[in-house]
N, C-alpha and C positions, 0 to 999 in steps of 0.2 A: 736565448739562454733559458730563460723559463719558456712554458705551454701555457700558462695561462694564472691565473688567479681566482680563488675561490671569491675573493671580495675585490673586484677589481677596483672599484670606484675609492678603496684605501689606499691605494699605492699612492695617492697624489700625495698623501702626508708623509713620501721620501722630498718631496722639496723643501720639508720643513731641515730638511741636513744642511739648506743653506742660514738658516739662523744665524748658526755661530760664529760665519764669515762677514756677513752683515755687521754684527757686532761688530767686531774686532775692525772693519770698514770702518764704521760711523765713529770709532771711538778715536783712529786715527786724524781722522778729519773735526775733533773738538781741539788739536793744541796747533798751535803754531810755532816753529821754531824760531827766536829770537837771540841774535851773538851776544855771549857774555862773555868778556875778557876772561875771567876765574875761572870758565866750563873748559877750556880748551885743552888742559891738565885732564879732567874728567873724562872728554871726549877721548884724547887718545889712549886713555886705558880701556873704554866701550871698545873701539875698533880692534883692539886686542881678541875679545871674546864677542863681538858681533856676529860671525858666522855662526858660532855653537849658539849663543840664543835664538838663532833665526831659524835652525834647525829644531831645537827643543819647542821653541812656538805654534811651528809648522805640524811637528806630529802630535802635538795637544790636541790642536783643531783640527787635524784627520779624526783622531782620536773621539774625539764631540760627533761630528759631521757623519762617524761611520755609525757610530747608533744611534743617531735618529732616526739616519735610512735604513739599517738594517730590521729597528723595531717597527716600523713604518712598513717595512716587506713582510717580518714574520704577521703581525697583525690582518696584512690584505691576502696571505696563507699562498705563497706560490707553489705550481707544482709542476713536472716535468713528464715525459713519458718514459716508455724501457726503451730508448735507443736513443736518448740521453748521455752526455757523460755526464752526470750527474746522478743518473737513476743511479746509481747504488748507495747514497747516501738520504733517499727517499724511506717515508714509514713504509709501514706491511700494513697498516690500518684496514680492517675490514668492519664493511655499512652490513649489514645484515637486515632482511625485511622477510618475518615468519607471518605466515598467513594458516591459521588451521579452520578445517571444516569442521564447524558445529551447527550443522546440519541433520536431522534426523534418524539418518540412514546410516551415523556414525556411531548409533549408539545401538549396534548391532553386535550381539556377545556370539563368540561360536569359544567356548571355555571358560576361562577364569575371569579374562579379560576382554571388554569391548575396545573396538576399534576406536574409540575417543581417546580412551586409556591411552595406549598403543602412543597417538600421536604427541598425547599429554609428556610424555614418554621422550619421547625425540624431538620435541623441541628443547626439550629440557638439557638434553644432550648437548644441543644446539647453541642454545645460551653459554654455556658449560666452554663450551670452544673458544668464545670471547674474551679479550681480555679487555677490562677496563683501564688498568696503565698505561695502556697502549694507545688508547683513544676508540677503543672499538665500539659500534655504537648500536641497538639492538631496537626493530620497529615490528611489535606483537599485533595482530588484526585476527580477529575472531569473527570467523563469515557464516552468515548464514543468509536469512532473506537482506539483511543489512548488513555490512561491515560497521564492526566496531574496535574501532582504534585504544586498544589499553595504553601499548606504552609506546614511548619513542623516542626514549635519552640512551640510559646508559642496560645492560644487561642485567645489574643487579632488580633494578627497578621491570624489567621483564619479567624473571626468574620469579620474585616477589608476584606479581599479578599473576602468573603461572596457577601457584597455589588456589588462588581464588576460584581456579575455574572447575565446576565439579561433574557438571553432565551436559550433555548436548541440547539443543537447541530442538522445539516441536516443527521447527520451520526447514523449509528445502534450500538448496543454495544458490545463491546466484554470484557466479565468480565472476562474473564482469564487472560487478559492483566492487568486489576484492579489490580486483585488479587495479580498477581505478583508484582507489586510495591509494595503493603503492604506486600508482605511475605519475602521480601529484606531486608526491613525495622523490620522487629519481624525477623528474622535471624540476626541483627545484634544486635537486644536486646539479643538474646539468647545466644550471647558468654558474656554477661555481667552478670546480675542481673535475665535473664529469659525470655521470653515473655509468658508467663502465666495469665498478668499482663493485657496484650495489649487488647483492646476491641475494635471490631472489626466492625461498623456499613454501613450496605449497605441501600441507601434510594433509591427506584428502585420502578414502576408499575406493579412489577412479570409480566413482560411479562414471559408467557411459551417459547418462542422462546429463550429467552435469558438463561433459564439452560436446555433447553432439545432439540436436535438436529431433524432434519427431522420433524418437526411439522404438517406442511404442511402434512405429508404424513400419519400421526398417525389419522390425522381431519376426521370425519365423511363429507360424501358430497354427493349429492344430488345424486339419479339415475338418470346415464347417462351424467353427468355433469363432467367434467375433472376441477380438481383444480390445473391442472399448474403442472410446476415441484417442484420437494421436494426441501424444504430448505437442500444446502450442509451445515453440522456438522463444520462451519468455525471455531469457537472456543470451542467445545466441551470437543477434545481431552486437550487441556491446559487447561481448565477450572478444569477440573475433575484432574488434575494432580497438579493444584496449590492447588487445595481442601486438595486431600490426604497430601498434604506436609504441609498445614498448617495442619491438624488433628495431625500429627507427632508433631508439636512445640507445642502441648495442645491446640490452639486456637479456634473458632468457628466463624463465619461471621453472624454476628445478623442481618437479613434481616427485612427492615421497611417498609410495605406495603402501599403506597401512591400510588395507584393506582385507577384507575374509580369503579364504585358497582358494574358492573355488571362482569361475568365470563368471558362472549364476546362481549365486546362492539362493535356497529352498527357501521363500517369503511368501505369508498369506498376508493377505490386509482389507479390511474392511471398508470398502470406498466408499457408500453410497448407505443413508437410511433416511427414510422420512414417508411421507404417505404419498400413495401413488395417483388419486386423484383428491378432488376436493374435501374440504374435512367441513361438512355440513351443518351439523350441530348437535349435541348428543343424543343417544341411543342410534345413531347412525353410524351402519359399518363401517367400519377406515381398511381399506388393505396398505399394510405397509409395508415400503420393498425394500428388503435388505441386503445389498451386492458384495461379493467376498470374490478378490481376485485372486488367481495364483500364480505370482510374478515368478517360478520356480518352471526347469524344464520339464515337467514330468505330473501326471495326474495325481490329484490327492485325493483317495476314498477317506468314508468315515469321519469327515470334517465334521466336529459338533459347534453348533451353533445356539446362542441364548440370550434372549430377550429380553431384558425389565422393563415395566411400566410402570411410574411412576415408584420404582424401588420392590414391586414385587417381580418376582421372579416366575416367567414363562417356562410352559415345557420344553423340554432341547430337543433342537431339529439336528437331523444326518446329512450333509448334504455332500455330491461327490463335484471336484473345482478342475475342469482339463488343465493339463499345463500351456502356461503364457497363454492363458484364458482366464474367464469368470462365470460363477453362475450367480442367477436372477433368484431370491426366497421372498416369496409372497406370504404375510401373514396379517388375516383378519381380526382386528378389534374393534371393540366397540366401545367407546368412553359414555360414561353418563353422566359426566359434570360439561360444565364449561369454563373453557380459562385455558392455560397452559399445563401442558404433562409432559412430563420427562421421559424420554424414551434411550434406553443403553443396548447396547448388544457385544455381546464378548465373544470372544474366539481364543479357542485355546493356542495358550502362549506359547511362542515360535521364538529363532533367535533377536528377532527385532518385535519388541511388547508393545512400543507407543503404538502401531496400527491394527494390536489388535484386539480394540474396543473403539468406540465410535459410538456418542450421543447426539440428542436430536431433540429438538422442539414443538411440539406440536400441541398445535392452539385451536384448541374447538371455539368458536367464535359465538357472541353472545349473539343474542334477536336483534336483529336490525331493528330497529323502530321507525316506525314510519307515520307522518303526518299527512293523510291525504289531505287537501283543500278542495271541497267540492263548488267549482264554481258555476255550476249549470245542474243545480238537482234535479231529477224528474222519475216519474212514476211510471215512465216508460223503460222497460228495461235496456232497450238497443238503444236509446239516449243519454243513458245513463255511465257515464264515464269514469266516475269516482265507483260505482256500483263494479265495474268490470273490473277495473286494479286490488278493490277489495276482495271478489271473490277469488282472484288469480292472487297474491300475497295473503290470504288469510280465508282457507276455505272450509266450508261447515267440515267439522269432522264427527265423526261417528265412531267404529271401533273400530279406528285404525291402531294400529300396535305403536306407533308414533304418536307422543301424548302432546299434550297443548304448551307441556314445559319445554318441549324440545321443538318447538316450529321455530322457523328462521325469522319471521317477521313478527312484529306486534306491529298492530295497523290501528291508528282511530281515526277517523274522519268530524273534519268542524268546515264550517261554511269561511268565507274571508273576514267576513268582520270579526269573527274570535281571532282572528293573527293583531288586533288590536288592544286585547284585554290582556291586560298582564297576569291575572288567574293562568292564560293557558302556559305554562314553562315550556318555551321552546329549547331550552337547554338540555331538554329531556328526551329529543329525537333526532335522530341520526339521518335521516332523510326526510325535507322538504317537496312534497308532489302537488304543483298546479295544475288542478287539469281543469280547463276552460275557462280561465277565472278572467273573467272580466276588466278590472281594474284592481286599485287597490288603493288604502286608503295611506296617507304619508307615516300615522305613526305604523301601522302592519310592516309599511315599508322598509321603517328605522330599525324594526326588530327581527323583519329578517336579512338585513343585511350582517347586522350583530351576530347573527348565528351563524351564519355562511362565512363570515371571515374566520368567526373561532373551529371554525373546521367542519360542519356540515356542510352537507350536497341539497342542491337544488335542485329540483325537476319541472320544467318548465312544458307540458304540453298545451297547443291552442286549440281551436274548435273556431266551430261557429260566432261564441260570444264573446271572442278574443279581438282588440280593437289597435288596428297597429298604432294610430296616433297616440293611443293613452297607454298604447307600453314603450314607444318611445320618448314619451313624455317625463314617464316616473322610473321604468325599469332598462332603459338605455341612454351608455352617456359615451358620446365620439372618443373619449381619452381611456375608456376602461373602466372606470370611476362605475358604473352602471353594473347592476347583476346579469343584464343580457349577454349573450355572447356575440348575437347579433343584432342588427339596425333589420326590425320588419316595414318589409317594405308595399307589395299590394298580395291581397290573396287572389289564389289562381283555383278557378272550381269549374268542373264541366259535369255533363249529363251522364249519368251513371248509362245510358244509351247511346252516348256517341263516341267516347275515348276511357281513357287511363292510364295512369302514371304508375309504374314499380319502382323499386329498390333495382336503381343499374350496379352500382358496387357498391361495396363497406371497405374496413379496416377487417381483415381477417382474424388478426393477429390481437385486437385490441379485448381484453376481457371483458367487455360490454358486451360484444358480439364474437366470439370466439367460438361459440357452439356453434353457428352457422358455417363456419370455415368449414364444416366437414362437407363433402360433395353430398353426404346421404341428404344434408339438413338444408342444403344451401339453398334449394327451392323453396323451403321454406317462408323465407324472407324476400328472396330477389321475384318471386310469382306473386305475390299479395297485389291484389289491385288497388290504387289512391285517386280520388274523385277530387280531392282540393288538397292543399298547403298553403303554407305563405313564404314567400318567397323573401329571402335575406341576404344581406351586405355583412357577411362574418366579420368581425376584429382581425386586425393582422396576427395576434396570438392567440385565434382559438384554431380548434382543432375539427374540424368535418368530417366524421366518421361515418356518415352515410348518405350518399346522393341518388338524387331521381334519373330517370331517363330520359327527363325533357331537353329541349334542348341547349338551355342553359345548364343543365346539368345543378339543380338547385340544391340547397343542400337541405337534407332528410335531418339529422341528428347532427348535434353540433357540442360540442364540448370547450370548459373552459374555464382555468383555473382562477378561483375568487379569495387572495391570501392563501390562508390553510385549507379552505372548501374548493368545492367546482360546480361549478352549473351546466347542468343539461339543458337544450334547446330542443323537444321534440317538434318539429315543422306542422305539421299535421295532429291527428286527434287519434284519442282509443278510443271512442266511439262508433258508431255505424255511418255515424252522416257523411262523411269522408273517405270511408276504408272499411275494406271488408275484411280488414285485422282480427275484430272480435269475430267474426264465424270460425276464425281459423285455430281455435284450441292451443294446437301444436305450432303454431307461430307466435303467439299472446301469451302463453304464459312462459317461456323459456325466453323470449323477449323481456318480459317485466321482471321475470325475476335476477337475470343476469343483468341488467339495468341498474336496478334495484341492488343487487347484492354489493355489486362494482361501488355505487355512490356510496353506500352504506360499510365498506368496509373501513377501518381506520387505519391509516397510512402511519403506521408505527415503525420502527426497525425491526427488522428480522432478526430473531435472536439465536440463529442458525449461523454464524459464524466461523472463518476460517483462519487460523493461528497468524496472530500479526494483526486482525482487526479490532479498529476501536469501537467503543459500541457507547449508547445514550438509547433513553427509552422517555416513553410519557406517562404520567400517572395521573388520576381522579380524586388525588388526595395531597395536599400539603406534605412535602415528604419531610422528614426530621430525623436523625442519627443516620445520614446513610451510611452502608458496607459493604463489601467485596467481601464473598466468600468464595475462594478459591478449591481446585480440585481437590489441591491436597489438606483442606478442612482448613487453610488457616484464614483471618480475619484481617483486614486492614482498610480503615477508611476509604470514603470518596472524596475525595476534596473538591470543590467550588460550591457553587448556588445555584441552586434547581429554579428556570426563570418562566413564570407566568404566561402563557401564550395563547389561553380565554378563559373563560367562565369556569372553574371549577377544572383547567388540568398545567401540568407544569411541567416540562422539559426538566429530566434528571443533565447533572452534569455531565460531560461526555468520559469516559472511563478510558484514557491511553490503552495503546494496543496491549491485549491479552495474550499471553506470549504460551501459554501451556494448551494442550488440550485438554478437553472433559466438561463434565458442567460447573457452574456458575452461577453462586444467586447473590441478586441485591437485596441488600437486606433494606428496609425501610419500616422503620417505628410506627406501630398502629395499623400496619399493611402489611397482605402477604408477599414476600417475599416474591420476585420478578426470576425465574430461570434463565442462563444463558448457556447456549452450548458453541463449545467451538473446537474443532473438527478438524485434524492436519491435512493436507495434500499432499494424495497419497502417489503422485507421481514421483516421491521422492520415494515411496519403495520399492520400486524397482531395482534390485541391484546389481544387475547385469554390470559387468566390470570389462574395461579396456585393456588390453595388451600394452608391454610397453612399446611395441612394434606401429602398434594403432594411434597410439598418446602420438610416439614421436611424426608422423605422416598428417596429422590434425592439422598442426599450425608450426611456423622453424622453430618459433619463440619457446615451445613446450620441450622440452628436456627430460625424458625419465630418470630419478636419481642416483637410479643405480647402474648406468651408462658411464662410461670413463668418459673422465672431460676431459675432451679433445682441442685444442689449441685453438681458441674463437678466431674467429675471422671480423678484420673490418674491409671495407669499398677496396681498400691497397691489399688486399691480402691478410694481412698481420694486424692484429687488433692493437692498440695501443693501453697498457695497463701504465695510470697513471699514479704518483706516487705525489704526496706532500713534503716541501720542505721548512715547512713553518719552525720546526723544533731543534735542526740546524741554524737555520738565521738565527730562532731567536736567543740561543745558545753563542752566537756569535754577537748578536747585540751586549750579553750580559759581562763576555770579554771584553768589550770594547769597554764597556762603563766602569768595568774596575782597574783594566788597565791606563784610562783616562785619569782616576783619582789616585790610583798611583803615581803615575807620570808626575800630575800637576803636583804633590805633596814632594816628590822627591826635588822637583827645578825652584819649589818655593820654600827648599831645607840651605840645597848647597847655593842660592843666589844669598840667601841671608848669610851666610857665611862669608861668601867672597865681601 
């Protein structure tokens, strides 16, 4: 009779229709009849009208019995299909599930109105179509890098959140994630009544980037012209999986094309700004690269382009973009402070503005400080080991155009027993360097382990006057616990006449040694000849960045993180007595200082940010009143507590994702103010658009909206559209109960009568 039940596990409370029966049972079975001469008078006028009360009893307790089971069915909501005889007394109820892209690429004007508008537009229409009386029911999802579920009862409460919504989203879309919140949602109709039912609208600018992965790489482009790297398949795979699983539920995703007329609309955008190698420290040039693509078919002359730093304004560069190409603008500066500088660049505005400006961070880095510990002084220069790192970190200058304010390092040198006096502040240097120190005394010990967890680096190289039992002793422990990275274990030394040991590999890739990756430089390092080392038993977590050629393959340089700090293990010595490193200029110093640089730089957040990221920074100051100051200049707290994490610095609270692009400062009381920039992706401007011919060939589940719908199909052929009959039963329950109280008022008027 029925197909099924939205609430099946209700239906049991139609057994409660035997109640009344029960009753009317038990109540039978409290009397017993007993002959009374005087009744038999009584009795045979009963038998008179015995049939008619037997009849009037009877339809009482139908009467009772049919609404309970009737209210018991409407409640568990039955429902039937179209080849039913019953489907014609089923609702027309329609599930409605609107999905709009607010997405970037949507807030693209070609007139009066953007394409957000547009959709703003026809949902509203959409809503509008629903009727609330009727039971119609309306679920709003507003997608971009997340879905966000506004509403999901009634249409009006739709309609209402509608209003709210004013412009699009900095971030690109990912409809997989859509999808799956609706396909939650029709999974949960589906243990009910079906979702067969549920209609499915997506209002989107058919970007092709948003159903079809690699675009970018499928595009036609110009001879000779490189179009960048491919769009990674970010939501691809889930897309296509949410797809097939709704096809499984019978469903389809009716896609409503509000997008611009043309197939590729004319878009420049600004993908790329920041500095193209290292940012040294001031009065050193920076070239910074600025990349402007032109996702349009067709070349664009006369592109002007413009720079600020720091809010002043650069002279405007010309530059010409091939179509579905880009070009590379290199432009020299030179900052004189140190800290952070803001860097913007605009482009004249096209029909899509959010990409065309694009800021950027860049942090000229303060002097690395450096503490050498000279543990083997001598008046010997090629003995002299702390003597070679100081001249290579901190060399006489004379009139070089580079002044002593802008050198990277600041270098002092103390023997070991000053790492014991508290006069020397080791909170005050960013790099720890031992070179050949001997031992060390337990308070030295205590204090630099205090600094290496609060976040400095240690440099450990040995020598000759390096003793492995007494650095196992104090500076190695089996559990971690220890500043070594490794357990030393015997030194290995031969006649600078008989052998030698090289650098057989490195980490290429590791910024320690990164300059050597190049084939020009790589002799550099891998030719050096090594007369001794000491050979080690690394930790299971450190890291071996550079090994010998013996045949153990020992390790050269050894890393390894100590809390917030990392220790260096150099095996060997900067000295002569081991290695003919110092003769080699151009091996020694790009060696110490990209050593050096790496320990010494502070492993902060990157304040180069992409729309959607959350962001927390560190500061050298108590921080107090923090603020957010947003693109668009306005102001609103940081909430939590900025938490201590060593000696004079403090983790700010972490800032939920930033959802606009532009800059960004923290404001903090007594402190300048912290920059952040964050920067859309710009794969989403691409707006090459889909056919409906192309949408419908993607996936069956995609439907273009303005295709006549055509009679779905299920497994039999004929799709089943199923219909609710809850509003009938319970319409038939509410006759029953007043026909019940009629009934029983009218047999308990005319029995008091007879």
């Amino acid at each position: 009779m029925f197909d099924g039940f939205v609430h099946p596990g209700l239906v049991i409370g139609a057994a409660l229709a035997a109640v009344p029966l029960l009753i009317h049972l038990l109540n039978r079975q409290r009397f017993k009849p007993l002959p009374w001469a005087a009744m038999r008078f009584v009795e045979a006028a009963w038998r008179k009208t015995r049939r008619r009360a037997r009849l009037e009893n009877l339809l009482l307790l139908l009467l009772r019995m049919g609404a309970i089971a009737l209210l018991a069915l409407a409640i568990s909501r039955p429902f039937v299909g179209a080849r039913s005889a019953l489907s014609g007394m089923t609702e027309s109820r329609r599930d409605l599930a609107l999905i709009i892209d607010a997405s970037y690429s949507t807030g693209w004007r070609d007139g009066v109105r953007t394409v957000y508008e547009r959709q703003i537009e026809r949902a509203r229409a959409l809503l509008l179509s629903l009727d609330t009386n009727r039971g119609d029911r309306a679920r709003l999802v507003v997608a971009a890098r997340t879905p966000r579920l506004l509403s999901w009862r009634s249409p009006e409460e739709a309609l209402d959140l509608l209003d709210t919504l004013g412009a699009p989203t900095d971030e690109p879309l990912d409809l997989g994630a859509a999808l799956a919140e609706v396909r939650a949602h029709a999974e949960e109709l589906g243990r009910g009544e079906g979702a067969e039912n549920l209609e499915i609208h997506l209002l989107t600018d058919m970007q092709r980037s948003t159903f079809t992965p690699d675009v970018r790489a499928e595009t036609d482009s110009a001879p000779g012209v490189d179009v960048g790297p491919a769009m990674p398949p970010q939501s691809a795979p889930r897309l296509f999986e949410e797809l097939d699983r709704l096809r499984e539920l019978g469903l389809r995703v009716w896609v409503d094309d509000l997008g611009p007329g043309e197939s590729v609309p004319a878009n420049l955008a600004l993908s790329e700004l920041g500095p193209q190698t290292r940012v040294l420290g001031p009065d050193h040039p920076v070239d910074l690269v600025l990349r402007v693509d032109n996702f349009g078919p067709t070349s664009r002359s006369g592109v002007r382009v413009v720079l600020e730093i720091d809010g002043e304004r650069r002279p405007q560069s010309t530059i010409e973009v091939p179509g579905r190409g880009f070009t590379r603008l290199l432009i020299s500066e030179t900052f004189r402070e140190r800290g952070p500088h803001r860097v913007r660049a605009l482009l004249e505005t096209d029909g899509l503005s959010v990409d065309d400006s694009r800021a950027a961070i860049v942090i000229v880095p303060p002097a690395i400080r450096v503490l050498l510990v000279d543990g083997a002084p001598s008046l010997d220069v090629s003995s002299d080991e702390v003597g070679y790192l100081a001249a290579v970190l901190e060399p006489a200058r004379g009139d070089d155009s580079i002044g002593a304010a802008s050198a990277p390092f600041e270098v002092q040198k103390v023997d070991p027993a000053r790492l014991s006096e508290t006069d020397l502040d080791l909170g005050a240097v960013d790099v720890i360097w031992l070179a050949n120190v001997e031992n060390l005394l337990p308070r030295a010990l205590e204090r630099l382990e205090a600094r290496v967890a609060a976040g400095a680096s240690l440099i450990v190289s040995l020598g000759d006057r390096a003793d492995a039992l007494a650095y196992g002793a104090r500076l190695f422990k089996a559990d971690g616990s220890g500043l070594l990275p490794a357990e030393l274990l015997v030194r290995s030394l031969v006649a600078r006449d008989e052998r030698y040991w090289r650098i057989q590999d490195f980490d290429p890739v590791h910024p320690a040694l990164v300059f050597f990756a190049d084939e020009r430089w790589k002799p550099l390092l891998t030719e050096v000849p090594f007369y001794g080392f000491f050979e080690t038993r690394p930790l299971p977590d450190a890291r071996v960045l550079a090994r010998f050629d013996d045949s153990a393959r020992s390790a050269a340089l050894i890393e390894r993180a100590f809390d917030r700090g990392r220790v260096f293990l150099w095996t060997s010595t900067i000295d002569a007595d081991w290695t003919r490193l110092p003769e080699s200029p151009r091996t020694l110093v790009p060696f110490v200082h990209e050593l050096t640089r790496y320990a010494g730089t502070i492993r902060d957040s990157d304040p180069n940010l992409a729309v959607g990221s959350p962001y927390s920074a560190r500061v050298d100051v108590f921080p107090r009143k923090l603020a957010l100051r947003t693109p668009d200049d306005a102001r609103r707290p940081i909430v939590g507590e900025a938490q201590p994490i060593g000696p004079g610095m403090w983790q700010l609270p972490t800032i939920p994702a930033l959802e606009r692009a532009g800059l960004y400062e923290i404001e903090i009381e007594g402190h300048e103010s912290l920059p952040v920039a964050v920067a859309v992706d710009t794969r989403e401007s691409d707006l090459a658009r889909l056919t409906a011919a192309e949408l419908a060939a993607i996936h069956p589940a995609l439907e273009p909206a303005g295709v006549e719908r055509a009679q779905s199909r299920d497994e039999d052929g004929e799709r089943q559209q199923k219909g609710e009959l809850w509003r009938l039963i319970a319409w038939l329950a509410l006759a029953c109960i007043v026909l019940e109280t009629l009934w029983a008022a009218w047999i308990g008027r005319t029995r008091s009568v007879r």
